[in-house]
C-alpha positions in Angstrom: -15.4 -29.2 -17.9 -15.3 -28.2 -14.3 -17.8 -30.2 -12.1 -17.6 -27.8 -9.0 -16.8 -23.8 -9.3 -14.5 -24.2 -6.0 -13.1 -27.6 -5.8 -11.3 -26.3 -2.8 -14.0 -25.2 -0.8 -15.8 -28.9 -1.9 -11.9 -30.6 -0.6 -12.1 -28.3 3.1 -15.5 -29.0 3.5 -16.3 -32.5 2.5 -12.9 -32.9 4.9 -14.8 -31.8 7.9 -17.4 -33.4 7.4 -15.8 -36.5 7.7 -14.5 -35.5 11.0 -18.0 -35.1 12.5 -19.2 -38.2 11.3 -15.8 -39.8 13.1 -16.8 -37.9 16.3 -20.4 -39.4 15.9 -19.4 -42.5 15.6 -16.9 -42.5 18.4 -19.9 -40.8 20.7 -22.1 -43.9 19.5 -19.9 -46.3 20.8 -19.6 -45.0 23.7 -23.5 -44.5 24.2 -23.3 -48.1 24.1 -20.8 -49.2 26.0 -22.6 -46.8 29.1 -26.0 -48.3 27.9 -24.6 -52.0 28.3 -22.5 -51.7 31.9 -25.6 -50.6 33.0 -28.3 -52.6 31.4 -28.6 -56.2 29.9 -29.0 -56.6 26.1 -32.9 -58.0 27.0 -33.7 -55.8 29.8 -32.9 -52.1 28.0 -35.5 -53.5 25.1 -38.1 -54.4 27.6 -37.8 -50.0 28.9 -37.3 -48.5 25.4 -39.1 -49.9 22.6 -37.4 -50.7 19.6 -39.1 -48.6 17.6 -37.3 -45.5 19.5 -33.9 -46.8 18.2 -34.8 -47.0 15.1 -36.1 -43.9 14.6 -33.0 -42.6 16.2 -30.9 -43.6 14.0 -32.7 -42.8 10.9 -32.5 -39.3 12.2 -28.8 -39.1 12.6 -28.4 -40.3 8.9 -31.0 -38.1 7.9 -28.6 -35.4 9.4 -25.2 -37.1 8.3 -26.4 -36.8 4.7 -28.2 -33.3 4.6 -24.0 -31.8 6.0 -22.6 -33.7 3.2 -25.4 -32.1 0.6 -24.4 -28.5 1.9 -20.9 -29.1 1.6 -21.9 -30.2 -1.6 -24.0 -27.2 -2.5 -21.1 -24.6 -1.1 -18.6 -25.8 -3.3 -21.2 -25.1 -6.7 -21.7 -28.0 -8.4 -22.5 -26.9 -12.3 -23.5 -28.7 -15.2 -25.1 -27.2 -18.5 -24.5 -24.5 -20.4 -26.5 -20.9 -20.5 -25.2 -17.4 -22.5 -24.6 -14.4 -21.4 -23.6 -11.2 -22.9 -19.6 -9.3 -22.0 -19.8 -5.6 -22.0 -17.2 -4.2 -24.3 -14.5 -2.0 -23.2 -14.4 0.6 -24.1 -11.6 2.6 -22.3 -7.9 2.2 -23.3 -5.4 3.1 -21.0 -1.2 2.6 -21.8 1.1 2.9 -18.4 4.5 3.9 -18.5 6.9 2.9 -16.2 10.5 4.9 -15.9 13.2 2.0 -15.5 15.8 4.3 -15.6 18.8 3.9 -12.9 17.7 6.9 -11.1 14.3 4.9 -9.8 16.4 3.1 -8.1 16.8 5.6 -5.6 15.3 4.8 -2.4 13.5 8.3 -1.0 10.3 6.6 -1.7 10.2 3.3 0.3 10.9 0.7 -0.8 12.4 2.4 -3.6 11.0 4.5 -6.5 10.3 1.9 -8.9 9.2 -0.8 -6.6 6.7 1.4 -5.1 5.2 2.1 -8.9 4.6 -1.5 -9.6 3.0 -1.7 -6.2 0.6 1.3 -7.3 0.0 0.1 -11.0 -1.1 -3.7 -10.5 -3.7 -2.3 -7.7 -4.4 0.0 -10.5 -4.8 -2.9 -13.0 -7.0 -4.5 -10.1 -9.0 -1.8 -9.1 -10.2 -0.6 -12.9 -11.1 -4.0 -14.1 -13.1 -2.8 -17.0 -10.8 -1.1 -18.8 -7.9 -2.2 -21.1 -4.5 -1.8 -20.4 -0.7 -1.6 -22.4 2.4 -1.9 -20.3 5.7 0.3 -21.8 8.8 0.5 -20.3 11.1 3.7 -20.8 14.7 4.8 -20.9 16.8 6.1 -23.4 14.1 4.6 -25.5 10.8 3.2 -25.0 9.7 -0.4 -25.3 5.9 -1.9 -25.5 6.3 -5.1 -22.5 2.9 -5.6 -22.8 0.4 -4.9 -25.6 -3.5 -4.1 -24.6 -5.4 -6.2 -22.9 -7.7 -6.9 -20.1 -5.7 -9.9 -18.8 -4.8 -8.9 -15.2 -2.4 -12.0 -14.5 -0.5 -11.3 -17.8 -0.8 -7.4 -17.8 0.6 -8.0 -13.3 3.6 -10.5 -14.9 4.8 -7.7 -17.4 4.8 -5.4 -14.4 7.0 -7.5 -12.1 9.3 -8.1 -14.7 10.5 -4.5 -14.8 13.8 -3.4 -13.3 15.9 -0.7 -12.9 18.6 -0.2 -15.9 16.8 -3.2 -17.6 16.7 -2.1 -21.1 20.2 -0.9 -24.1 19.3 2.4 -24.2 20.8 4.4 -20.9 19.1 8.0 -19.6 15.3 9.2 -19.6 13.8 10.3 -23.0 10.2 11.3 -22.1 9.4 12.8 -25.6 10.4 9.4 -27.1 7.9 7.8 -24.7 4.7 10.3 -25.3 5.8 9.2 -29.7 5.6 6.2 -28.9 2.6 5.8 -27.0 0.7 8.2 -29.3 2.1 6.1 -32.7 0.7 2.5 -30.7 -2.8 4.0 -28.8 -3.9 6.1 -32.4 -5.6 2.3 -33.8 -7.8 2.5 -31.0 -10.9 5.0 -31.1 -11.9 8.1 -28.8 -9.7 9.7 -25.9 -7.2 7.5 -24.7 -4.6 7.7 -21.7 -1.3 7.3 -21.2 -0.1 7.4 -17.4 3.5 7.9 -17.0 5.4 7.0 -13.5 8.7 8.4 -13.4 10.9 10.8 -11.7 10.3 13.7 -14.0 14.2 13.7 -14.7 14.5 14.5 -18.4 17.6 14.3 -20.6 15.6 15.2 -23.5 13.4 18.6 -22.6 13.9 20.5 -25.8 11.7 17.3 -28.2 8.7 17.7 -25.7 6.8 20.3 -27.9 7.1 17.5 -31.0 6.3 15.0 -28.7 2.7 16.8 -26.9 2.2 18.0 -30.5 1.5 14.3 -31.8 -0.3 13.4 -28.6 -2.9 16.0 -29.1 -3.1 14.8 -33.0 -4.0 11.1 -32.1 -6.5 12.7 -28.8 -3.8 11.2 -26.2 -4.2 12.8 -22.7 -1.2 12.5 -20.7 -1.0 11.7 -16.3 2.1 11.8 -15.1 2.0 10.5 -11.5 5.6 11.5 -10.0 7.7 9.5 -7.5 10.3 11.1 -5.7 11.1 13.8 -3.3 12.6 17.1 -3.8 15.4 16.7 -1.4 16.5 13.4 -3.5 18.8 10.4 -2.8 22.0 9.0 -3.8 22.3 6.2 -7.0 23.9 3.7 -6.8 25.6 1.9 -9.5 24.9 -1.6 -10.2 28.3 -2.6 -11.7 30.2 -1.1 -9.3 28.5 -0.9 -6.3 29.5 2.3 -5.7 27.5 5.3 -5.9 27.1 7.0 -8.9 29.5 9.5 -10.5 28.8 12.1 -13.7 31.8 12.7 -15.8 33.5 15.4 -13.3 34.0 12.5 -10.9 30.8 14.4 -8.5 28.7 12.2 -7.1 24.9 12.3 -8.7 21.8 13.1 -6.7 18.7 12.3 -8.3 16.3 15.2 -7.3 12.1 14.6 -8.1 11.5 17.3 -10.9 7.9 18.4 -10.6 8.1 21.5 -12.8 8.4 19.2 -16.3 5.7 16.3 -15.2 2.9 19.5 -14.2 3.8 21.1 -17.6 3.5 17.8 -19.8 0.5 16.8 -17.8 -1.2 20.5 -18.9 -0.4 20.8 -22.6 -2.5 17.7 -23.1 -5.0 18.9 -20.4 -4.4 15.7 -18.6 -3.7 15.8 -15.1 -0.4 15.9 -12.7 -0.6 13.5 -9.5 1.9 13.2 -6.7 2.6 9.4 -5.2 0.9 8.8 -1.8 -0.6 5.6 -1.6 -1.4 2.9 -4.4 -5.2 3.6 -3.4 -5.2 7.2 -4.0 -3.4 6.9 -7.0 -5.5 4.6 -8.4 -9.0 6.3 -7.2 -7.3 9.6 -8.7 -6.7 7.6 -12.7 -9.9 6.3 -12.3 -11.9 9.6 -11.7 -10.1 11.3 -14.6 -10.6 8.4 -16.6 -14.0 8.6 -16.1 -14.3 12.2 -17.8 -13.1 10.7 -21.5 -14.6 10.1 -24.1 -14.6 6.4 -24.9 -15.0 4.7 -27.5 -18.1 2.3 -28.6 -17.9 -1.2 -28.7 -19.7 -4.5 -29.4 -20.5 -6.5 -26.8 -19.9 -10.1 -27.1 -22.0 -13.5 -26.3 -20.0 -16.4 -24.4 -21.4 -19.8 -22.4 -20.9 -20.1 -19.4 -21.7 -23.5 -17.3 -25.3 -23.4 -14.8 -24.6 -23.4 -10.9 -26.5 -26.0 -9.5 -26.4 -25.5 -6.3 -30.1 -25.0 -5.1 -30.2 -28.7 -6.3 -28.2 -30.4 -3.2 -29.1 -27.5 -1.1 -33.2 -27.9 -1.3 -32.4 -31.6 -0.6 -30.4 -31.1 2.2 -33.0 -28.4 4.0 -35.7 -31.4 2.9 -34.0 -34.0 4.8 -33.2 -31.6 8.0 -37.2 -30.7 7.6 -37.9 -34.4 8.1 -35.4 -35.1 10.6 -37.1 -32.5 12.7 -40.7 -33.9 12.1 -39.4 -37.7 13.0 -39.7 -37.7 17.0 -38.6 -40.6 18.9 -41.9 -41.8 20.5 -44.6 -40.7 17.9 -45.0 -38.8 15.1 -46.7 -34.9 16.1 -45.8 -31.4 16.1 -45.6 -29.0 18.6 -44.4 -25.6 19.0 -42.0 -25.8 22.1 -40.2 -28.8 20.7 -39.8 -27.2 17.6 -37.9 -24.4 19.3 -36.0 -26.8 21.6 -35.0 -28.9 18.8 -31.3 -29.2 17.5 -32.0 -28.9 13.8 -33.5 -25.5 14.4 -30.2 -24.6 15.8 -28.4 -25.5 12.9 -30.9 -23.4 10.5 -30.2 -20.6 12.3 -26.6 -21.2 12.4 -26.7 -20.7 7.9 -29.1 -17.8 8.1 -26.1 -16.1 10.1 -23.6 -17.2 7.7 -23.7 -13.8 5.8 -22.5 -11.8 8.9 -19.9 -14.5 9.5 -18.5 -14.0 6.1 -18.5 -10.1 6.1 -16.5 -10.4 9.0 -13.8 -13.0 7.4 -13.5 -10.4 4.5 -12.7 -7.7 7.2 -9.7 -10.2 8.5 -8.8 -11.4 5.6 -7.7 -7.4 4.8 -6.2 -7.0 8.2 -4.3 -10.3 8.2 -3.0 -9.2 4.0 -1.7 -5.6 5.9 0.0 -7.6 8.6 1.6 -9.6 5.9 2.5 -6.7 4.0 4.0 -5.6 6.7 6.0 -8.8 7.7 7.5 -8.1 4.1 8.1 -4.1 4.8 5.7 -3.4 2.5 4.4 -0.6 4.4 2.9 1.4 1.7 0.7 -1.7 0.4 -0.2 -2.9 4.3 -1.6 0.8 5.0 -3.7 0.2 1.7 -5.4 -3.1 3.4 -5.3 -1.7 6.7 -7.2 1.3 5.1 -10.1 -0.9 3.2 -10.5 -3.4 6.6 -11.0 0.4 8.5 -13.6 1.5 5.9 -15.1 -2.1 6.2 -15.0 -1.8 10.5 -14.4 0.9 12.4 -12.1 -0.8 15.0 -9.3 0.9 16.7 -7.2 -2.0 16.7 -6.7 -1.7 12.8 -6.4 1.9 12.9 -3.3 1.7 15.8 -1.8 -0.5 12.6 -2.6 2.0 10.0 -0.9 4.4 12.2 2.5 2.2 12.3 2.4 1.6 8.6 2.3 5.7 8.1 5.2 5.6 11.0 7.2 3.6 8.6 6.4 4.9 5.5 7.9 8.7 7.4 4.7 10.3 7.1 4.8 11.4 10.5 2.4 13.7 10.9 -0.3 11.9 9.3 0.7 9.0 11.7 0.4 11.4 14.6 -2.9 12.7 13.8 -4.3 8.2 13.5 -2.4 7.6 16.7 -4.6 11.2 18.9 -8.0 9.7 17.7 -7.6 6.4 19.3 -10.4 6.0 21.2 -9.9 2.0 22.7 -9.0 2.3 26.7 -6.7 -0.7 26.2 -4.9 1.2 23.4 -5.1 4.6 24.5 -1.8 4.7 26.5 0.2 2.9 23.9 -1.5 5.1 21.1 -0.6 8.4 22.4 3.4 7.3 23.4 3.4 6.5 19.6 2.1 9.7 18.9 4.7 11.5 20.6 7.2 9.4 18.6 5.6 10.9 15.3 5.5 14.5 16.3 9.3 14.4 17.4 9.6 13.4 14.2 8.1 16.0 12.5 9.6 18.3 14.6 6.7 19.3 17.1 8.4 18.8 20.2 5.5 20.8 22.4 3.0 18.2 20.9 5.0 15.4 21.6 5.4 16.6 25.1 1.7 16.8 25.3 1.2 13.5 24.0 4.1 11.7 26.2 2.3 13.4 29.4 -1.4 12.2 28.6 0.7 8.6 27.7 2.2 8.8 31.6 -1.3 9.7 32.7 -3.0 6.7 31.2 -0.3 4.6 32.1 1.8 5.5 34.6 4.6 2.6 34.9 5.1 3.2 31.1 9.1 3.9 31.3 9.9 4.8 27.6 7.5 7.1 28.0 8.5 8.5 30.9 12.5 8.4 29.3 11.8 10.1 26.2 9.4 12.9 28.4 13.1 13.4 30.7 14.8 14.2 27.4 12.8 16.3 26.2 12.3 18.3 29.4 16.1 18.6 29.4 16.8 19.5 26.0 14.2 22.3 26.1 15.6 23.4 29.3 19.2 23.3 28.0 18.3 25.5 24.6 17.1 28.4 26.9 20.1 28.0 29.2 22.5 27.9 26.3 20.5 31.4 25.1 20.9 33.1 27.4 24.7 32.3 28.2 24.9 33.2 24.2 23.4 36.3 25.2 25.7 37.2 28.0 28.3 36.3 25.6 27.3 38.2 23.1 27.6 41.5 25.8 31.0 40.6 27.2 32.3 40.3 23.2 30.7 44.1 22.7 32.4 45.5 25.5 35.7 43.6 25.2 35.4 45.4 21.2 34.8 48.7 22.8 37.9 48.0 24.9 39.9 47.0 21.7 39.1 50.2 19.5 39.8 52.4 22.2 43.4 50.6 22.5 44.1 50.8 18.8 43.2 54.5 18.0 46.7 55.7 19.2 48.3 52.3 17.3 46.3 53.6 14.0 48.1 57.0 14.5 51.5 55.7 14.3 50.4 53.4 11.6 49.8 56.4 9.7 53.6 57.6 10.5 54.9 54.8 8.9 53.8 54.1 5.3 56.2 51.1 4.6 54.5 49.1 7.2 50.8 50.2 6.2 51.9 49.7 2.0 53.2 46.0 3.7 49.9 45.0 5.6 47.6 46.2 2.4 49.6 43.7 0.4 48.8 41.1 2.8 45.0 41.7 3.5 45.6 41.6 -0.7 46.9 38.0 -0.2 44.4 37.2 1.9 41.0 38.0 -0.3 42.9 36.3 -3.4 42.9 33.6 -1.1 39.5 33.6 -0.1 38.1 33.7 -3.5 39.9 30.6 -5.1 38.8 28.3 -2.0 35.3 29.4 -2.8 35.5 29.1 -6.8 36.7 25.4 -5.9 33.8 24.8 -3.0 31.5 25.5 -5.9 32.7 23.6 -8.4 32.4 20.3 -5.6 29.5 21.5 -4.7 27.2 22.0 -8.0 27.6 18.4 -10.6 28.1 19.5 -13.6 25.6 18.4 -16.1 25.3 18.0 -19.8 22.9 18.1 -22.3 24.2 15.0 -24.2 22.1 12.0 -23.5 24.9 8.8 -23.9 26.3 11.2 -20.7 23.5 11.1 -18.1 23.0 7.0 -18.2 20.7 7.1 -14.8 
């Protein structure tokens, strides 16, 4: 049995507690040290009567004991038991993650897989009522984690997974969606399965057999996709090196969306792109929503009382009295009610609530800041994001605008940094918004952006720096046109020039038919030429692939 909910909170407080009392004591003392340098012990009883001191110090026990009874009241004292009745869940859901090599890649920061555990143990956080399976997939799936509603086991499995962890090598979706369908058909109504992967399949022509049994068993299928279409390099573990098919060309591991939307469809589930591990989550949750679950019995468990209105009435009692105890008689009045220091202090706990509210809000800026500390960017924009929605203060959106900075969504970042609204962060603000729409290639916003920064802020010199370049490089490109231009003419009428020249040439050509039977042979030479340097470009060029699986191991 557990005497206090939060010993921790009892440890902290009970803690300082004991510092005030030292710093009371330490004030007594030297009360009485002023009290005797300037008065004899007989004389200072003679002025004061003794009945003041002890009345005095009645009250400051009075108030030393009523701290240490709401120290003791914060940190929930409990003793007997009451029931209470546990919704059942009632919503199964199994995730999937891909730990194939290719979610190594790093396109998505910090890489493909890494960014899917990020997104599924807010998931597991976030959607607390429902139950949850954990299945890694290759070559072959593999249950890590059966259902449950235990976030720190079902946030353990998830860690646990790596890239290229399991025997079998490649990506067999329609062995996955089996899998899942065979495990999740014990369990009653619409169930889920939510697959995070690349969408690169080495085993397309199985998927009709595969959706077929996941309609049977009422499975809908998500697949959430993590990639991007331009793709990244692999690179192999063993080796070091990057990765290399059977043809000796080096792989790319391209997102493919095409497979995931059609999977997603024949079960009428929905397709979802990664952005951030809040979306995702708020996206699952809203589909989830529109199954049908199944019922369930709810369940009766004890759980120990809280006690705390015990210490706390006590403590508000003894303050009560302290306040009613007056040094020279016992009365009331209004104006020393107001002026006393007890009232104070009452006042201080009925603004507790606000103080909290706004330790929650840094407690979420100050877990982005970490986050970002780590590189974490993704998760630090999702804590950045909730301490936003919590207070609209500019300060944490200039920080939600670096984390989309980092995470290369530049002209999201951009569009956080323009609506800064702070004076103090203005300048700063709008130089980082010209950063982001260089970036994304909108060089007359980020001129815009660097000028207003210049305006603000006039001794800013990267601002003024990066404003020069860009001056110069726009003014360069239309220099460089129109010398291309003038180029351009001079070539025409040098060509002119040149066919006028070789009309008499082609005449004499036609005299001689050795020479013109010679230079046909050679433009002949030539073309043959041409052709087997492009036949060979091509084959560098385009990986060969192949439709066995033990061949494709990323």
């Amino acid at each position: 049995m557990n005497l206090f909910k939060d010993q921790e909170i009892l440890y902290k407080l009970f803690g300082f507690s004991l510092v005030l009392i030292f710093v009371y004591f330490q004030l007594i003392l030297r009360r009485e040290k002023i009290i005797s340098s300037l008065f004899k012990e007989d004389s200072i009883y003679r002025l004061v009567p003794e009945k003041v001191f002890f009345l005095k110090n009645l009250k400051d026990k009075l108030l030393i004991v009523s701290i240490f009874l709401i120290a003791f009241s914060a940190s929930g004292p409990q003793w007997g038991r009451e029931f209470a009745q546990s919704e059942g869940f009632s919503g199964n859901i199994a995730v999937a993650l891909d730990t194939s090599l290719s979610m190594s890649a790093s396109d998505i920061k910090p890489s493909r897989l890494d960014s899917a555990k990020i997104a599924v143990k807010y998931l597991f956080k976030e959607l607390s009522d429902y139950k949850f399976a954990v299945i890694a997939f290759q070559g072959k799936p593999y249950i890590q984690c059966p259902m449950t509603s235990d976030y720190d086991a079902l946030s353990f499995f998830a860690d646990s997974v790596k890239p290229d962890m399991l025997p079998a090598k490649g990506t067999n979706i329609p062995a996955l969606i089996k899998t899942a369908a065979a495990y999740m058909s014990r369990y009653e109504g619409e169930k889920l399965l939510v697959i995070f992967t690349d969408g690169e399949d080495h085993h397309k022509d199985e998927i009709k057999e595969a959706l077929s049994a996941a309609q049977k068993s009422s499975l809908k299928i998500m697949t959430v996709s993590i990639g991007t279409s331009e793709g990244d390099l692999i690179k192999d573990p063993k080796t070091g090196e990057y990765k290399k098919d059977e043809m000796g060309n080096t792989v790319l591991s391209r997102l493919d969306e095409k497979h995931l939307v059609a999977v997603a469809e024949a079960t009428k589930g929905k397709y979802l792109r990664y952005s951030t591990p809040e979306n995702v989550s708020e996206e699952i949750r809203s589909f989830a929503e529109t199954l049908k679950k199944a019922s369930s019995q709810s369940k009766n468990f004890s759980i120990y009382k809280n006690r705390y209105q015990i210490p706390l009435f006590i403590a508000f009692l003894l303050i009560l009295i302290e306040f009613i105890l007056m040094e020279e008689k016992v009365s009331f009045s209004f104006s020393s009610f107001l002026k006393n220091k007890s009232v104070n202090f009452i006042f201080l706990l009925l603004f507790l609530p606000s103080v909290s509210f706004s330790l929650t809000i840094n407690d979420e800026a100050a877990k982005g800041n970490e986050s970002y500390k780590k590189e974490n960017y993704s998760e630090a924009y999702g804590h950045y994001k909730k301490a936003y929605g919590k207070n609209q203060n500019d300060k944490i959106l200039f920080n939600m605008g670096n984390a989309l900075h980092k995470m290369e969504e530049y002209s999201k970042a951009a569009e956080v940094f323009e609506s800064i609204k702070d004076e103090k962060l203005k300048a700063k603000a709008l130089y980082n918004a010209g950063n982001a729409r260089y970036m994304s290639q909108d060089k007359d916003k980020a001129l815009e952006n660097y000028k207003k920064a210049l305006i603000l802020s006039p001794k800013d010199e990267r601002a003024a720096y990066n404003l020069q370049v860009l001056l110069e490089n726009k003014k360069n490109s239309c220099s460089s046109d129109q010398q291309q231009n003038k180029d351009q003419n001079k070539e025409n009428e040098k060509d002119k020039d040149k066919k006028e020249e070789n009309k008499p040439q082609e005449n004499k050509n036609k005299d001689n038919p050795e020479r013109k039977r010679a230079e046909q042979i050679l433009n002949m030479m030539k073309e043959k030429e041409k052709e087997n340097r492009k036949k060979a470009d091509r084959q560098k060029a385009s990986p060969q692939s192949s439709d066995e699986y033990e061949k494709n191991d990323w």
